[in-house]
Short mmCIF file of the C-alpha atoms (twelve columns), coordinates in Angstrom:
data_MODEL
# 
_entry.id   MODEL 
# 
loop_
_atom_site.group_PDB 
_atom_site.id 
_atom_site.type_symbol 
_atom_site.label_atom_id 
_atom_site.label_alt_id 
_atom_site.label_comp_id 
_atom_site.label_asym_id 
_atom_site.label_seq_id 
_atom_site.Cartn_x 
_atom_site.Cartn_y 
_atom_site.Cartn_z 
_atom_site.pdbx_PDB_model_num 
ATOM 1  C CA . UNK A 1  73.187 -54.485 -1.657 1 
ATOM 2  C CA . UNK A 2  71.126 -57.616 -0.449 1 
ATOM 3  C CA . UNK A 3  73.676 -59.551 0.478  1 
ATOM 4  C CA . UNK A 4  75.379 -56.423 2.722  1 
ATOM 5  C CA . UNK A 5  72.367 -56.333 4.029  1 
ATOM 6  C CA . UNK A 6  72.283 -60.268 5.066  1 
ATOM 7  C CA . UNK A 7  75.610 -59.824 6.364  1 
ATOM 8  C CA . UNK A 8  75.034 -56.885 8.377  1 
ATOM 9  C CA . UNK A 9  71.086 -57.553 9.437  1 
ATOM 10 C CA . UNK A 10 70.640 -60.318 12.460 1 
ATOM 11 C CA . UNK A 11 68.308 -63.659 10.916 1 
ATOM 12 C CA . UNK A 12 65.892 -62.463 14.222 1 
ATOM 13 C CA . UNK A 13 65.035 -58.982 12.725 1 
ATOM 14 C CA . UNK A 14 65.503 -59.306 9.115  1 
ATOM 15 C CA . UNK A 15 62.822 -62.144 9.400  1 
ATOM 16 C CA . UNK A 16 61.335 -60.176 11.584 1 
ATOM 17 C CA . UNK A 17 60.757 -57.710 8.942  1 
ATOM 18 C CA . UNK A 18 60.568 -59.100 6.287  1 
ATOM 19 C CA . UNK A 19 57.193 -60.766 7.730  1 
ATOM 20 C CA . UNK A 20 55.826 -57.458 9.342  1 
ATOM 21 C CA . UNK A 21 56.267 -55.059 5.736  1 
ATOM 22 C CA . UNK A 22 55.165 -57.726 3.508  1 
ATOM 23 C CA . UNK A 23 51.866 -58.603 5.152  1 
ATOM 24 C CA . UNK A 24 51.025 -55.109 6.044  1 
ATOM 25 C CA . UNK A 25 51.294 -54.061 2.745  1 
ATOM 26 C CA . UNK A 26 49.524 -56.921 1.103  1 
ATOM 27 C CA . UNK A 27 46.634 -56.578 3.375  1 
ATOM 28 C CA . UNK A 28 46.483 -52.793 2.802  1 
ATOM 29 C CA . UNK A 29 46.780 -53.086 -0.873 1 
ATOM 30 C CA . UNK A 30 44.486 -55.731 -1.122 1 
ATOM 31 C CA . UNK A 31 41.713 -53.867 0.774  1 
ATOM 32 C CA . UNK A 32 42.734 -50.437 -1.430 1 
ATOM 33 C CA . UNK A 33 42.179 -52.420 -4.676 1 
ATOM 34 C CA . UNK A 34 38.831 -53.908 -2.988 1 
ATOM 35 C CA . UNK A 35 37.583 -50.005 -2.397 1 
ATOM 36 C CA . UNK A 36 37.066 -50.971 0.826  1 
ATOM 37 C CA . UNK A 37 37.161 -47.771 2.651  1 
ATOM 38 C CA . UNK A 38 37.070 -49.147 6.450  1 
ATOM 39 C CA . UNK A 39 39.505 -52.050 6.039  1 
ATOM 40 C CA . UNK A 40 42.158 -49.664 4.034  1 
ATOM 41 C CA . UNK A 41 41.897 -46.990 6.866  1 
ATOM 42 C CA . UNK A 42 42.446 -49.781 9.510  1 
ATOM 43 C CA . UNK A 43 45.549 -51.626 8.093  1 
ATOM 44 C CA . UNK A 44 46.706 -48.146 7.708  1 
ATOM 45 C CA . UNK A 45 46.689 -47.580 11.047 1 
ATOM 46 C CA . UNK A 46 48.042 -50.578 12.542 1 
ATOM 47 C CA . UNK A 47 50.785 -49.680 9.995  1 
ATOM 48 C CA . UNK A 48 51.154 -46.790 11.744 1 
ATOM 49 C CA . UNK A 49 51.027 -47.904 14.992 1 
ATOM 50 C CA . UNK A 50 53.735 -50.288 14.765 1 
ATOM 51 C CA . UNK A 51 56.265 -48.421 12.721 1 
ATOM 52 C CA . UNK A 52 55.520 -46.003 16.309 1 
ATOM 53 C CA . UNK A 53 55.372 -48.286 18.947 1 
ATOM 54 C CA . UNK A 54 56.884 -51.293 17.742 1 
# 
């Protein structure tokens, strides 16, 4: 499956990504695990945001 994906996915947007899900989440998890109410909520939305408007 990863390597269809390789094949099939452009290096541009599958670095693209791979760069945008993996530091979204870590930052949202992070600040989840932290309890930190405000900074959960906002990397939340900028998820949100960009999986719109992006």
């Amino acid at each position: 499956m990863a390597e269809g994906y390789e094949v099939v996915m452009p290096d541009f947007f599958e670095d693209r990504l791979s760069k945008f899900f993996l530091a979204e989440s870590r930052n949202h998890f992070n600040a989840m695990f932290q309890l930190n109410g405000k900074a959960t909520m906002n990397t939340l939305g900028l998820f949100r945001i960009n999986c719109t408007f992006g």
